[in-house]
CHARMM internal coordinates of N, CA and C (Angstrom, degrees):
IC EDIT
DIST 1 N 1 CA 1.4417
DIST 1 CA 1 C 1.5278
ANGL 1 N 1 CA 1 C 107.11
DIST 1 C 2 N 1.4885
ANGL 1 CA 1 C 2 N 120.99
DIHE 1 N 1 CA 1 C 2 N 141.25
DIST 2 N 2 CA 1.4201
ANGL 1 C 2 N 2 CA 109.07
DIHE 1 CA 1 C 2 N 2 CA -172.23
DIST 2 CA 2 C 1.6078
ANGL 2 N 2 CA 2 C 92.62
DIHE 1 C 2 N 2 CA 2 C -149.25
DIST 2 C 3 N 1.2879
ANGL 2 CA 2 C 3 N 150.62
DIHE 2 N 2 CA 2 C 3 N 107.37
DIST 3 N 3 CA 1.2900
ANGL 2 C 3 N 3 CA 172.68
DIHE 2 CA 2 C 3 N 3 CA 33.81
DIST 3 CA 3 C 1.7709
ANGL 3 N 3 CA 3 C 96.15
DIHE 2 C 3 N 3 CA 3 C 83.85
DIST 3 C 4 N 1.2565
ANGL 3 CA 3 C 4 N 112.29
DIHE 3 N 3 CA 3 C 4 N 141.48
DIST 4 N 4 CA 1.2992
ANGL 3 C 4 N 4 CA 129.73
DIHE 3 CA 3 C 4 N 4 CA -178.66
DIST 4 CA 4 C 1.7178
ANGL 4 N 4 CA 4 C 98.62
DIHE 3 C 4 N 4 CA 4 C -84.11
DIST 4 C 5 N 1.5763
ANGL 4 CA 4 C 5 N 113.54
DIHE 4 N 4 CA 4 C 5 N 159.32
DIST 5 N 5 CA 1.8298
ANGL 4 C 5 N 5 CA 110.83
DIHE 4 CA 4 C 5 N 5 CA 156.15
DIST 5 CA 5 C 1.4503
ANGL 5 N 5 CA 5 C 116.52
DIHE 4 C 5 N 5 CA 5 C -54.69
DIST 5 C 6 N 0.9626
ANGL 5 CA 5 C 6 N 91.19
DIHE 5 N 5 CA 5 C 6 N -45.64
DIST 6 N 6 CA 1.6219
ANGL 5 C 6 N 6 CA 91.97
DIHE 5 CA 5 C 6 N 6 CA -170.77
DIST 6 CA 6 C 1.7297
ANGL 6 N 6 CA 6 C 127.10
DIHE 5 C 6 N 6 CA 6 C -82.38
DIST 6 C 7 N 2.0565
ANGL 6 CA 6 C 7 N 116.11
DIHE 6 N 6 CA 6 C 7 N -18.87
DIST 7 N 7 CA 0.8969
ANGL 6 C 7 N 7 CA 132.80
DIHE 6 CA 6 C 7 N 7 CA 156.34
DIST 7 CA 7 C 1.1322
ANGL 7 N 7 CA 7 C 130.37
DIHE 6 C 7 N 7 CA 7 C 78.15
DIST 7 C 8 N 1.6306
ANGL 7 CA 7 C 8 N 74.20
DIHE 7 N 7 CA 7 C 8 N 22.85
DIST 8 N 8 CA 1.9277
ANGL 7 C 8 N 8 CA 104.14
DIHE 7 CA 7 C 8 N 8 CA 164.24
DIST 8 CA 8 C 1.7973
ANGL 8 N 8 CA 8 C 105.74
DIHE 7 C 8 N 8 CA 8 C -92.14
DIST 8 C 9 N 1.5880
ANGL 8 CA 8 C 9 N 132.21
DIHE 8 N 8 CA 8 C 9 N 21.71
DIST 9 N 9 CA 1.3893
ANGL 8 C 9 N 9 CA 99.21
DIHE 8 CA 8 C 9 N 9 CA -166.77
DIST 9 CA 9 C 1.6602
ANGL 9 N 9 CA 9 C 87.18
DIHE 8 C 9 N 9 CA 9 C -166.85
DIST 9 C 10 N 1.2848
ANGL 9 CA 9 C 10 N 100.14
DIHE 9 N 9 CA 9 C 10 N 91.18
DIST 10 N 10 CA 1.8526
ANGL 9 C 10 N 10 CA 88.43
DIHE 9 CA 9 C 10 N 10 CA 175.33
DIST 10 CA 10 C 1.4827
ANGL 10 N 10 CA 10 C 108.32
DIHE 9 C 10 N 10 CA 10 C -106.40
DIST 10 C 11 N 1.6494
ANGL 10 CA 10 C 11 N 108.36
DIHE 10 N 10 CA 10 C 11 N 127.30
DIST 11 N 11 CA 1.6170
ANGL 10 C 11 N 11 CA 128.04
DIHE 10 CA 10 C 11 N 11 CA 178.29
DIST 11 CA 11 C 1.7924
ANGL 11 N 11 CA 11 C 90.40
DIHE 10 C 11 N 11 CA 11 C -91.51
DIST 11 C 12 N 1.3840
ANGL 11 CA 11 C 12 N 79.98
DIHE 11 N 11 CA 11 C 12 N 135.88
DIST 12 N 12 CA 1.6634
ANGL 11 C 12 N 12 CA 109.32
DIHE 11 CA 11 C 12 N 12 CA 162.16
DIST 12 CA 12 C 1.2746
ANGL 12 N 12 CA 12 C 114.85
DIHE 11 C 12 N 12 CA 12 C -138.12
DIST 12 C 13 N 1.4600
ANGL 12 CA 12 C 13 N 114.80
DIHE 12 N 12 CA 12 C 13 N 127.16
DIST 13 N 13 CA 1.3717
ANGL 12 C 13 N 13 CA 135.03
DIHE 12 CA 12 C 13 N 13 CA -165.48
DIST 13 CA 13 C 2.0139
ANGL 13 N 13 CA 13 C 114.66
DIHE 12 C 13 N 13 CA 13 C -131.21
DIST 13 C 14 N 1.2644
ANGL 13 CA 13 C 14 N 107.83
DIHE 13 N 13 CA 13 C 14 N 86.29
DIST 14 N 14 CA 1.7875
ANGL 13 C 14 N 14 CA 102.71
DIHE 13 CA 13 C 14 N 14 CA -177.23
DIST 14 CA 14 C 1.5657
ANGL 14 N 14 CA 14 C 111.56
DIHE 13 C 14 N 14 CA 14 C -121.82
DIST 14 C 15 N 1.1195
ANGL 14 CA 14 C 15 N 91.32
DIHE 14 N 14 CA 14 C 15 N 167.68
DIST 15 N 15 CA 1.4987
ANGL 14 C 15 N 15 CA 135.09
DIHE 14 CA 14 C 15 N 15 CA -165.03
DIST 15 CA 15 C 1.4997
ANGL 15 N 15 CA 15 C 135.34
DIHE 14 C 15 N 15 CA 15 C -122.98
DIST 15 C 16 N 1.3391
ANGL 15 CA 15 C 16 N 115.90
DIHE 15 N 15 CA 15 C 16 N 90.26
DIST 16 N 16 CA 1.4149
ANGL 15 C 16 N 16 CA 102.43
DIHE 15 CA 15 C 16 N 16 CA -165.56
DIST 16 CA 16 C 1.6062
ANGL 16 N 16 CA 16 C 109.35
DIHE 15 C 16 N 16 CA 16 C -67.27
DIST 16 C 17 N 1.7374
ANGL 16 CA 16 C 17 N 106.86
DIHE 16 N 16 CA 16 C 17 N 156.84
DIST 17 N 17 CA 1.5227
ANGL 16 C 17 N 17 CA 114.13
DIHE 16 CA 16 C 17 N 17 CA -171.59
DIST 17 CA 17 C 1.6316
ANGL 17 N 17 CA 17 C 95.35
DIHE 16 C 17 N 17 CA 17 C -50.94
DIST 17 C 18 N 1.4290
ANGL 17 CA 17 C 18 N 107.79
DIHE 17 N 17 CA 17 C 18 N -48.71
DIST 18 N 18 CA 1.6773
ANGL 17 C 18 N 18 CA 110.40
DIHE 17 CA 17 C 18 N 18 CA -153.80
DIST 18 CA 18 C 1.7786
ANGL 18 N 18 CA 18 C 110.40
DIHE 17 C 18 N 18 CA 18 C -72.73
DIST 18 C 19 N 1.8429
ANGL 18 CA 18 C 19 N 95.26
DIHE 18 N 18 CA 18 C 19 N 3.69
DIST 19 N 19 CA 1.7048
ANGL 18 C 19 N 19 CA 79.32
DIHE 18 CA 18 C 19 N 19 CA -175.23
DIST 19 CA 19 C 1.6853
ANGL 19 N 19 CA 19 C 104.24
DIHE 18 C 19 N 19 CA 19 C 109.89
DIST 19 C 20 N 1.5406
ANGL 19 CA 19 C 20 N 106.16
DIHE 19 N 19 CA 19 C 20 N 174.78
DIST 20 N 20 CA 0.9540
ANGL 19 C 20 N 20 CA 120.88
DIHE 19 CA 19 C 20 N 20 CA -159.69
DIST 20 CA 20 C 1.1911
ANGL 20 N 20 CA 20 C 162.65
DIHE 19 C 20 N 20 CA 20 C 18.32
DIST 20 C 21 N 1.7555
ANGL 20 CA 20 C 21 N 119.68
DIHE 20 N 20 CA 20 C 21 N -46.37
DIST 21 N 21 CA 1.4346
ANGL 20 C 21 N 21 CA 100.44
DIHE 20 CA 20 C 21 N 21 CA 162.79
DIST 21 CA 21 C 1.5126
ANGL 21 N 21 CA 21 C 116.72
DIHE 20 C 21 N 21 CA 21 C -100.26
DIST 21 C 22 N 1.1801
ANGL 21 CA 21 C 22 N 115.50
DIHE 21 N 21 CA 21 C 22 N 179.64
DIST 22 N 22 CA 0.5877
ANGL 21 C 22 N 22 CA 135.34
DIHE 21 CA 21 C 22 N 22 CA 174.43
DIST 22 CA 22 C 2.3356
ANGL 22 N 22 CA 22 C 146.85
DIHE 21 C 22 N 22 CA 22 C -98.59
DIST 22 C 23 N 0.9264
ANGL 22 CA 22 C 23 N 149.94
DIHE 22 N 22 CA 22 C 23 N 171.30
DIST 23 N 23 CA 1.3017
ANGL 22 C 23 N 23 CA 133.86
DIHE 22 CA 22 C 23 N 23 CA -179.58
DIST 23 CA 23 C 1.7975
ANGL 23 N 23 CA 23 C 95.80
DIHE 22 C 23 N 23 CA 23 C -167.43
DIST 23 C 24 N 1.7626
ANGL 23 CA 23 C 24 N 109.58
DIHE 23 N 23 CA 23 C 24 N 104.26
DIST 24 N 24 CA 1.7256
ANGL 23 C 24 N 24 CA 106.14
DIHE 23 CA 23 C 24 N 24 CA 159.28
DIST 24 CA 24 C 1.4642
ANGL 24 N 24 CA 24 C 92.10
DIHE 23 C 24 N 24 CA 24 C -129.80
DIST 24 C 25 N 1.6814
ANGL 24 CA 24 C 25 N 96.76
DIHE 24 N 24 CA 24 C 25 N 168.22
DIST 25 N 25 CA 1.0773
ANGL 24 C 25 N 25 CA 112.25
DIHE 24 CA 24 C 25 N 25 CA -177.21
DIST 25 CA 25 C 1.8211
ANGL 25 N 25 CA 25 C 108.45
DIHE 24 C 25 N 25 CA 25 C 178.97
DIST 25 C 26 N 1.5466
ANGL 25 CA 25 C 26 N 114.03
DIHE 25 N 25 CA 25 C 26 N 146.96
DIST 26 N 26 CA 1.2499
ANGL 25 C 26 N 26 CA 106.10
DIHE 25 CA 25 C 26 N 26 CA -178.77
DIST 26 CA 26 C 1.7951
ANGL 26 N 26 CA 26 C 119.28
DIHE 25 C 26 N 26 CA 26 C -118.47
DIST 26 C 27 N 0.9454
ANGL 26 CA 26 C 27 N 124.94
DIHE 26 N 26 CA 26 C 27 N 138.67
DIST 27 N 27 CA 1.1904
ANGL 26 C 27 N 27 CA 134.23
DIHE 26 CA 26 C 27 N 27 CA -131.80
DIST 27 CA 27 C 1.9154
ANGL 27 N 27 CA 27 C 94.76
DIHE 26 C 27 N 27 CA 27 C -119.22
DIST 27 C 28 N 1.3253
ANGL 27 CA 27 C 28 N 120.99
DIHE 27 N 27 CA 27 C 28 N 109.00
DIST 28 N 28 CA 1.7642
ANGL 27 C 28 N 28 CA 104.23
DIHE 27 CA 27 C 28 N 28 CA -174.23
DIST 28 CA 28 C 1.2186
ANGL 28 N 28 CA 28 C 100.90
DIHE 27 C 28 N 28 CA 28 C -133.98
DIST 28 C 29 N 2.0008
ANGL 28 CA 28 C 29 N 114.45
DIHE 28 N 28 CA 28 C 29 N 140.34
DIST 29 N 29 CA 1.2086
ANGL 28 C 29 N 29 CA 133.13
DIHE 28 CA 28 C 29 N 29 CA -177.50
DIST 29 CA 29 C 1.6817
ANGL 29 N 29 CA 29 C 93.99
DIHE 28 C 29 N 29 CA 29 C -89.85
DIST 29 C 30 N 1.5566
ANGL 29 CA 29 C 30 N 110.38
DIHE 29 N 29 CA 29 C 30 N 124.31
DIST 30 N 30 CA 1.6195
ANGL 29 C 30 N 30 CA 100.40
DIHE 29 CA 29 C 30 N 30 CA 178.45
DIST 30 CA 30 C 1.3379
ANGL 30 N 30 CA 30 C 106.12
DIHE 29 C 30 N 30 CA 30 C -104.10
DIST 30 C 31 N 1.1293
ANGL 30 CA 30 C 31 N 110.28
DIHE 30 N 30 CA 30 C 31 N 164.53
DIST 31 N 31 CA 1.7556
ANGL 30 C 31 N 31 CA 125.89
DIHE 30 CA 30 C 31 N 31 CA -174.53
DIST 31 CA 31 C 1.6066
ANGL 31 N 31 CA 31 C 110.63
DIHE 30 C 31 N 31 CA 31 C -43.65
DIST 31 C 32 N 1.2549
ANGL 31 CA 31 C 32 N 109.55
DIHE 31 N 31 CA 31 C 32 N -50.80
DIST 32 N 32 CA 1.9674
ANGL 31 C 32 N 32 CA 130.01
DIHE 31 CA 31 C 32 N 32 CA 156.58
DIST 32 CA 32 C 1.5226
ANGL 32 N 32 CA 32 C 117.20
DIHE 31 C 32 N 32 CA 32 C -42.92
DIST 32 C 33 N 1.1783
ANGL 32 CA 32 C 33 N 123.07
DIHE 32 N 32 CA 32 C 33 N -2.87
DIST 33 N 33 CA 0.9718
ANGL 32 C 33 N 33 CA 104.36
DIHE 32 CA 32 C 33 N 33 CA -164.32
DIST 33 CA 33 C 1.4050
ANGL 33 N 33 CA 33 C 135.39
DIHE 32 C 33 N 33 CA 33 C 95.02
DIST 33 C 34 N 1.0918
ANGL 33 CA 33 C 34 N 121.77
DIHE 33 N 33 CA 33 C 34 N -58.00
DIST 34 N 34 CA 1.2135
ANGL 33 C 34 N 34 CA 150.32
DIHE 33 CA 33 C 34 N 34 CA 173.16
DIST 34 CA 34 C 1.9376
ANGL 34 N 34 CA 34 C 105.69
DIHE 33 C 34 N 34 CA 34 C -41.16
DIST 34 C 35 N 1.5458
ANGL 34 CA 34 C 35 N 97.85
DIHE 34 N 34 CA 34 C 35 N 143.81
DIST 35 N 35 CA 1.9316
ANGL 34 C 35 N 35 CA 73.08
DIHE 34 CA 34 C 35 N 35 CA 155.85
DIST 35 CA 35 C 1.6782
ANGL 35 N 35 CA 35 C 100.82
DIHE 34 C 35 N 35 CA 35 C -135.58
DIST 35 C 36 N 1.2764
ANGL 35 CA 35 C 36 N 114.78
DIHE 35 N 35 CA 35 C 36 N -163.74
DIST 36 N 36 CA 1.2663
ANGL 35 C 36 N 36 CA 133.66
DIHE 35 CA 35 C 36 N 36 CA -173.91
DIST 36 CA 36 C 1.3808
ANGL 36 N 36 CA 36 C 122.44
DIHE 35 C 36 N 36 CA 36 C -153.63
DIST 36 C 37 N 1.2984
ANGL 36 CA 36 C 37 N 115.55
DIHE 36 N 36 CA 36 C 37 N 131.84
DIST 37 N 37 CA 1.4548
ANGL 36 C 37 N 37 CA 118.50
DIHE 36 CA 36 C 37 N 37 CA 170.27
DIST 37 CA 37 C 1.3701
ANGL 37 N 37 CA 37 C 120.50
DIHE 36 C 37 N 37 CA 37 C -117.73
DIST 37 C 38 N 1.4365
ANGL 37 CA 37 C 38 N 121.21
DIHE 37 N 37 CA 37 C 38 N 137.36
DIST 38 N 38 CA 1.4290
ANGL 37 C 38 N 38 CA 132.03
DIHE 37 CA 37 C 38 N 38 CA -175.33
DIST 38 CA 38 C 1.3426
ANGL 38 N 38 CA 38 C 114.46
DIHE 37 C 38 N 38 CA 38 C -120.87
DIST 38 C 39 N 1.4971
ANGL 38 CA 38 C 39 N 141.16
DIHE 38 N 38 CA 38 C 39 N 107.98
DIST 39 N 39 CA 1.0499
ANGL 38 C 39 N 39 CA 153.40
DIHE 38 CA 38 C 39 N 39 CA 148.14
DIST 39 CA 39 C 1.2145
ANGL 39 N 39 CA 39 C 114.65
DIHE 38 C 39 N 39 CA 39 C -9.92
DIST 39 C 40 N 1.4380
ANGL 39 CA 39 C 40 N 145.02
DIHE 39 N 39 CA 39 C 40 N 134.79
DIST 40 N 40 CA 1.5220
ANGL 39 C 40 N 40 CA 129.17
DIHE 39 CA 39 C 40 N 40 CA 171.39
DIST 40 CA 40 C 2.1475
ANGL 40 N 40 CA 40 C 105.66
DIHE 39 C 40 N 40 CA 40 C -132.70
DIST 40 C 41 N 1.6476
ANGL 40 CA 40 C 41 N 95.30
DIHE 40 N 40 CA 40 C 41 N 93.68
DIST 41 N 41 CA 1.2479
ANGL 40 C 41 N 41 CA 141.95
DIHE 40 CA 40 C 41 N 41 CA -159.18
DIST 41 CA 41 C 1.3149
ANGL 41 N 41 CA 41 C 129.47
DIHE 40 C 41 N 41 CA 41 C 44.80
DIST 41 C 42 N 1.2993
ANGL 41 CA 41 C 42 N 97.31
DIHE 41 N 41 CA 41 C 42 N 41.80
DIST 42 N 42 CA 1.5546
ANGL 41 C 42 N 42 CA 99.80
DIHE 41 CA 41 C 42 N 42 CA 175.69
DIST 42 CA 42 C 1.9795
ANGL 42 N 42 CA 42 C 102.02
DIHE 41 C 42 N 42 CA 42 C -130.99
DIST 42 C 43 N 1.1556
ANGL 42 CA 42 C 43 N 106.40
DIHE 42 N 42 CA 42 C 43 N 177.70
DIST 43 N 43 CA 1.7060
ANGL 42 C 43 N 43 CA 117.98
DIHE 42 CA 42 C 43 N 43 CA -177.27
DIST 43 CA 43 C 1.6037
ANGL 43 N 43 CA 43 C 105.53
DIHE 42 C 43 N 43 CA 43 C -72.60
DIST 43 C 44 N 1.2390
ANGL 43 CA 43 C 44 N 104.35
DIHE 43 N 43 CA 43 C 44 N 132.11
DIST 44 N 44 CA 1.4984
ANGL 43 C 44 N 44 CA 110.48
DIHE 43 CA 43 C 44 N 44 CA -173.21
DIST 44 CA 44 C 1.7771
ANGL 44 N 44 CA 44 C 103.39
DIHE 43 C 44 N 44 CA 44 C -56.98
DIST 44 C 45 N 1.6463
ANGL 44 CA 44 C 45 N 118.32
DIHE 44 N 44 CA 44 C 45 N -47.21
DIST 45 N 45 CA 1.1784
ANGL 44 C 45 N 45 CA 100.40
DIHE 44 CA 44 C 45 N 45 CA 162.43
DIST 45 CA 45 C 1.4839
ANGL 45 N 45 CA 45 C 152.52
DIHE 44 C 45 N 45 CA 45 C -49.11
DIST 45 C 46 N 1.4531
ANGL 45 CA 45 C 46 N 110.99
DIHE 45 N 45 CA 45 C 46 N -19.65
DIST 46 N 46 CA 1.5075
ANGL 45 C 46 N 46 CA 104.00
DIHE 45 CA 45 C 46 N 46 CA 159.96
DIST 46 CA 46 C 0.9802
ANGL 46 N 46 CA 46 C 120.82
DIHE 45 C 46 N 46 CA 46 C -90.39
DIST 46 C 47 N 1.7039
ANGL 46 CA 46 C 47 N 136.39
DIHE 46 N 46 CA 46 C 47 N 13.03
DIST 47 N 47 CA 1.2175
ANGL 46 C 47 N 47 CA 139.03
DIHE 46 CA 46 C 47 N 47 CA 143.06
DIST 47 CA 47 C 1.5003
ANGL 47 N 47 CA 47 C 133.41
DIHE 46 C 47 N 47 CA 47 C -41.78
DIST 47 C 48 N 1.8560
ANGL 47 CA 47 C 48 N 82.93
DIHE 47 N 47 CA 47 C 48 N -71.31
DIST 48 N 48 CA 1.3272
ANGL 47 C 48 N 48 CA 91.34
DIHE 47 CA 47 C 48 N 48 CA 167.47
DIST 48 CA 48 C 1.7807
ANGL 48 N 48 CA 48 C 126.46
DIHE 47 C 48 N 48 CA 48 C -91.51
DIST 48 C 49 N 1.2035
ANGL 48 CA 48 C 49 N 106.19
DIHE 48 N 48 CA 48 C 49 N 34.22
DIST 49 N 49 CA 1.5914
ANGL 48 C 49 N 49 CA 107.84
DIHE 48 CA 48 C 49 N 49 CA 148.35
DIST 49 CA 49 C 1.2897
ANGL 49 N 49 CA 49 C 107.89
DIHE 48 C 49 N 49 CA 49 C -117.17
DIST 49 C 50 N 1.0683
ANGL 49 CA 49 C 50 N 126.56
DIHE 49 N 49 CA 49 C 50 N -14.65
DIST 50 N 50 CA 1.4076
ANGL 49 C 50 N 50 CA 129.86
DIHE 49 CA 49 C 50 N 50 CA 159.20
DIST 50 CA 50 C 1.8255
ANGL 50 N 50 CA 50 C 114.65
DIHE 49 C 50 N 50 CA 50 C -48.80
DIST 50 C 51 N 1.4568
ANGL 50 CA 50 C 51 N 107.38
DIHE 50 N 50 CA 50 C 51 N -58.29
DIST 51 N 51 CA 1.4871
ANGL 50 C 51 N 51 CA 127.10
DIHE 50 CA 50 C 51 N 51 CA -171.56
DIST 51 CA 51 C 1.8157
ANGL 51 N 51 CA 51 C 98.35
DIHE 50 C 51 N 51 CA 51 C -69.13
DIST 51 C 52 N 1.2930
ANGL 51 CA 51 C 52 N 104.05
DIHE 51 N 51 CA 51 C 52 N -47.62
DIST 52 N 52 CA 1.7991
ANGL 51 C 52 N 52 CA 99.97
DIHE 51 CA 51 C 52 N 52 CA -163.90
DIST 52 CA 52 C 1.9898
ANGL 52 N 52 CA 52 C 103.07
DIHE 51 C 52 N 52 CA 52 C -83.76
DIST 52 C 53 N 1.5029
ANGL 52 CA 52 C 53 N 119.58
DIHE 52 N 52 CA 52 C 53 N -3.50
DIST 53 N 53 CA 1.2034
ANGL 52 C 53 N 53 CA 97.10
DIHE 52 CA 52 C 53 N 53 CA 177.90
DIST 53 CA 53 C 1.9740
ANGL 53 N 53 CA 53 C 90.90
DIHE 52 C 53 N 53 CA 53 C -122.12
DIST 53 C 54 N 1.0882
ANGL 53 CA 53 C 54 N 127.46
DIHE 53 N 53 CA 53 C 54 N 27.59
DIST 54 N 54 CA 1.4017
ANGL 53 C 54 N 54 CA 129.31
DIHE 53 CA 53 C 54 N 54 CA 163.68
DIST 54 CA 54 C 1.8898
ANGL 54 N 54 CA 54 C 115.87
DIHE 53 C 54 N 54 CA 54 C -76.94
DIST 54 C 55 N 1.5293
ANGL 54 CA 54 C 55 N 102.43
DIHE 54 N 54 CA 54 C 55 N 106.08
DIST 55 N 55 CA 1.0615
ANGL 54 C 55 N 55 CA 127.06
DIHE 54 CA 54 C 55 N 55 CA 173.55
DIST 55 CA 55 C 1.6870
ANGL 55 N 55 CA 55 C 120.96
DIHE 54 C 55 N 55 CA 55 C -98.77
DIST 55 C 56 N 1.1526
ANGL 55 CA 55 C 56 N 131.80
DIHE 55 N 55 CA 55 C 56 N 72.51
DIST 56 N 56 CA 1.4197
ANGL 55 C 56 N 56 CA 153.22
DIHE 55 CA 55 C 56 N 56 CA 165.62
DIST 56 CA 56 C 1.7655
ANGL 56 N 56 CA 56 C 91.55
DIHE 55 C 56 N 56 CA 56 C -4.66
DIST 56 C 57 N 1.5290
ANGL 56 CA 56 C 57 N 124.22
DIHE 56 N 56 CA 56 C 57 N 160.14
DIST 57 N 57 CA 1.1632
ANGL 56 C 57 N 57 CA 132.60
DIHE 56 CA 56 C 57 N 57 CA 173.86
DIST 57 CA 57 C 1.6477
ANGL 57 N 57 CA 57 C 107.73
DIHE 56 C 57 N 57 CA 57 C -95.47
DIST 57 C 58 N 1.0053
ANGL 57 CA 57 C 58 N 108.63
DIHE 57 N 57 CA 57 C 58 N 166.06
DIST 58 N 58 CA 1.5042
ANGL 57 C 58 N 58 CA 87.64
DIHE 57 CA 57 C 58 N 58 CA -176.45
DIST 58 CA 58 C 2.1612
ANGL 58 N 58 CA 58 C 95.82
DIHE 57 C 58 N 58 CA 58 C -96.20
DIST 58 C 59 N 1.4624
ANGL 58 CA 58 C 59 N 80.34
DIHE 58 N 58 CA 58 C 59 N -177.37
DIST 59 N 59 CA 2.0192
ANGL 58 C 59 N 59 CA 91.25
DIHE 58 CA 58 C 59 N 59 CA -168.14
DIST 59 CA 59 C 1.2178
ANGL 59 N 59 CA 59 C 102.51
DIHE 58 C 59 N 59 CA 59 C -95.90
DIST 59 C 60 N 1.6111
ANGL 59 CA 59 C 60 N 98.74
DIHE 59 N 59 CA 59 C 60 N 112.26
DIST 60 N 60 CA 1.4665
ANGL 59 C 60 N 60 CA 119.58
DIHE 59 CA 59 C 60 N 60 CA 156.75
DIST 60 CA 60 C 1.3417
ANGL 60 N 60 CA 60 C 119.09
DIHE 59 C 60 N 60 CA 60 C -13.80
DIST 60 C 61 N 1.3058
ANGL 60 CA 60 C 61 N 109.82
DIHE 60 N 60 CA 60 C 61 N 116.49
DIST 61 N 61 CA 1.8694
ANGL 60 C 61 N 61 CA 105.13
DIHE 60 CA 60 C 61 N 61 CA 171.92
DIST 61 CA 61 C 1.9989
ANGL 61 N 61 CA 61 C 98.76
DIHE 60 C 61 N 61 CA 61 C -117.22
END
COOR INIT
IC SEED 1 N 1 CA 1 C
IC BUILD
């Protein structure tokens, strides 16, 4: 994940462990309030099944 300077625009770019596909997409806080996400060439739906079944690892002890 890599965050804009200004922190209006967070890119997310993954990789499954096992390989092959892939999931990017850019993520923007708008002036409104509001935000927006844009797919970067893929279907907005495998984004967001990407985003709603993403389970974090747990923290190294």
């Amino acid at each position: 994940m890599r965050r804009s300077r200004d922190g209006k625009r967070t890119s997310l770019f993954a990789r499954p462990l096992t390989g092959g596909d892939l999931v990017s997409f850019n993520f923007y806080r708008l002036r409104s309030g509001e935000s927006s996400s844009r797919p970067c060439e893929m279907r907005a739906e495998k984004v967001i099944a990407f985003v709603l079944g993403y389970v974090p690892d747990p923290p190294k002890t």
